[in-house]
N, C-alpha and C positions, 0 to 999 in steps of 0.2 A: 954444735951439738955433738959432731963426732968425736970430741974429746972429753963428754962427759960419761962418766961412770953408770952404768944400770941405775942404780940407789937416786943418783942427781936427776934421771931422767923421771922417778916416777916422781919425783917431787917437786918438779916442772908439772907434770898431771894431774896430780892431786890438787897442785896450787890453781892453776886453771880448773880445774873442777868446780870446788870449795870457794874460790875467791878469795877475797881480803879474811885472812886465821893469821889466827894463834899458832905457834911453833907445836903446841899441847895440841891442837884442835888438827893441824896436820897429821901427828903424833898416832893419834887417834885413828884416821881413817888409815895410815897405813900397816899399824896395829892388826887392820882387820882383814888386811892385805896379806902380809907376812904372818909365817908359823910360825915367829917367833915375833915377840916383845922387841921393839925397836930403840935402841938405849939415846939416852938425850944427847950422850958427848958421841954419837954419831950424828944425832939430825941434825944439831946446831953448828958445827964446822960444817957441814955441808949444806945446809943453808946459805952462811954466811958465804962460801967459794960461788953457789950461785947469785947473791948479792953483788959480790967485788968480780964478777962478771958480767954484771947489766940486767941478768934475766931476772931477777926475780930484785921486786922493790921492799924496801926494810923501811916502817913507820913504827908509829905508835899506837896502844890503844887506850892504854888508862897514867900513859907515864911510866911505868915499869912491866907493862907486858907489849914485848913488839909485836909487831902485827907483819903477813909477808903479803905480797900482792904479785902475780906475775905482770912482769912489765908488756912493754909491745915489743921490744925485741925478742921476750921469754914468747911473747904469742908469735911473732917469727920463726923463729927455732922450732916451736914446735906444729907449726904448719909446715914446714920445709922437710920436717921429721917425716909428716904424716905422707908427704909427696912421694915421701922416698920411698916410704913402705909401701905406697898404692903401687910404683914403680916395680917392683918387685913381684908382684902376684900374677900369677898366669894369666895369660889371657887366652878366652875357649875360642 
């Protein structure tokens, strides 16, 4: 996960949020995220780098719209993320 970009990490989040979406339906909720409009020839290569790195799984939904699913390594990664951050905070 340390070698993923900001962008890749909230889309690990979202993907675990939302569950099994649409690239559009990601699209969407980080849309509401970001002050700006999120462009597709962003989310889709970076989708796919999390793909052809395990975390995130790439199906079908109707034959021509993929569907993304975070895997159980993407739910690894982002439990070991959240360890790290608890790691981090003061303690009183």
């Amino acid at each position: 996960m340390e070698d993923l970009n900001a962008f890749q990490r909230d889309l690990l989040y979202v993907n675990e949020s939302v569950g099994e979406a649409s690239g559009l339906e990601i699209k969407d909720v980080l849309d509401s995220h970001y002050d700006e409009e999120i462009d597709t020839s962003r989310l889709y290569p970076n989708l796919d780098e999390l793909v052809d790195r395990g975390l995130i799984d790439k199906g079908s939904i109707d034959g021509r719209t993929n569907s993304y699913t975070l895997s159980e390594e993407g739910h690894q990664a982002l439990a070991a993320r959240r360890e790290w951050e608890e790691s981090l905070k003061p303690t009183d």
